[in-house]
C-alpha positions as CSV (number, residue, x, y, z in Angstrom):
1,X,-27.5,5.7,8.5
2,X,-28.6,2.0,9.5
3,X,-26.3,-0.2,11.7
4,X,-24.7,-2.1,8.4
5,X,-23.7,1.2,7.3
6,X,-22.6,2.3,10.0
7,X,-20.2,-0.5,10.4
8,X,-19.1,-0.5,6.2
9,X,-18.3,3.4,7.3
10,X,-16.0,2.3,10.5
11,X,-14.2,-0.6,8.3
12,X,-13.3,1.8,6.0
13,X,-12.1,4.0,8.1
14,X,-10.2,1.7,9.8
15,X,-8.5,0.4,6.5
16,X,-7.5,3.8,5.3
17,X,-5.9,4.2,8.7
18,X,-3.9,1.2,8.9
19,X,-2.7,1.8,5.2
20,X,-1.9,5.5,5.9
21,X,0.2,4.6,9.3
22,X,2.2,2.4,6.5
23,X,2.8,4.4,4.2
24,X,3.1,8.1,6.3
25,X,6.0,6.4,8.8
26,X,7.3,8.6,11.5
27,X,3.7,10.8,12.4
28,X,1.8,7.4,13.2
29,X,0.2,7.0,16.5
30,X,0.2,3.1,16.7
31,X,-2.4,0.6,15.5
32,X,-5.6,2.1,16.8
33,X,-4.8,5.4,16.8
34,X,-4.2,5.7,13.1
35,X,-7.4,3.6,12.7
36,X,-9.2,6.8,14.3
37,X,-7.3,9.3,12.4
38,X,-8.5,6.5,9.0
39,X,-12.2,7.5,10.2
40,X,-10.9,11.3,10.7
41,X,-9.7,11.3,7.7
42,X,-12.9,9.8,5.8
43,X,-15.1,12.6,6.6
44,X,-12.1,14.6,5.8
45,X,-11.4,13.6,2.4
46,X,-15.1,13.3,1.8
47,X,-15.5,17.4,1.9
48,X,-12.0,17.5,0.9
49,X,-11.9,15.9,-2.9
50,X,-15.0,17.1,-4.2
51,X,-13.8,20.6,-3.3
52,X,-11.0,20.0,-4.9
53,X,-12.6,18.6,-8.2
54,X,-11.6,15.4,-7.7
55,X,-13.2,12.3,-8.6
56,X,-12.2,8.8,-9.5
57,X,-13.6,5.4,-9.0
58,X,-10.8,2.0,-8.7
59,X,-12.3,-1.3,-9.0
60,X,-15.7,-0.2,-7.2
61,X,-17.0,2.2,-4.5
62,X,-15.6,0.2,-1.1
63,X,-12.1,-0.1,-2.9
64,X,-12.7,3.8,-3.9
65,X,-13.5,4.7,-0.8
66,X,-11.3,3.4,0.7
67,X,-8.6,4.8,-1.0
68,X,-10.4,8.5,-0.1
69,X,-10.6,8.0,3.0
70,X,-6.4,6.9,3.1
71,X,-5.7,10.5,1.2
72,X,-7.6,12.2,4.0
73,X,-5.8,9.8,7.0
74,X,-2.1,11.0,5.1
75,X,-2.9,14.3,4.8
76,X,-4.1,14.5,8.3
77,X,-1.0,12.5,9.7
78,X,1.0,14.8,7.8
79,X,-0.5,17.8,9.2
80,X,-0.5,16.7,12.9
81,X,3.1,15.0,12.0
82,X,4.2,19.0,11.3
83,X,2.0,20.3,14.5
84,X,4.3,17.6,16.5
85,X,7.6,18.5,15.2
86,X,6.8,22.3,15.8
């Protein structure tokens, strides 16, 4: 992975983060924390959905991947979310 990509990777990750702190309220760990859990969740949804069968592309691939990467942050919020409440 080259520097650029490296960077495309972190952005992403950091979008999906910020998006799923919004939308998962309650099991958010602040600002920078959710961006980790966005980059987290990237390499989790990205051996997550193709297990699953699922594929879809929005608009192009950053928007798409962005929008994997935000499943993986919520279901990893909502997983650690549980973990906490327990």
């Amino acid at each position: 992975m080259t520097g650029y990509g490296l960077l495309i990777f972190l952005f992403i990750g950091a979008m999906a983060g910020w998006l799923a702190g919004l939308i998962v309220r309650g099991f958010g760990f602040g600002l920078l924390g959710n961006i980790v859990v966005g980059i987290i969740g990237a390499f989790l949804a990205g051996w997550l959905l193709p297990a699953l069968g699922v594929h879809f592309v929005i608009i192009g691939p950053i928007v798409t991947s962005i929008i994997h990467a935000m499943i993986g942050a919520i279901v990893l919020l909502v997983i650690i979310g549980l973990f906490r409440r327990a």
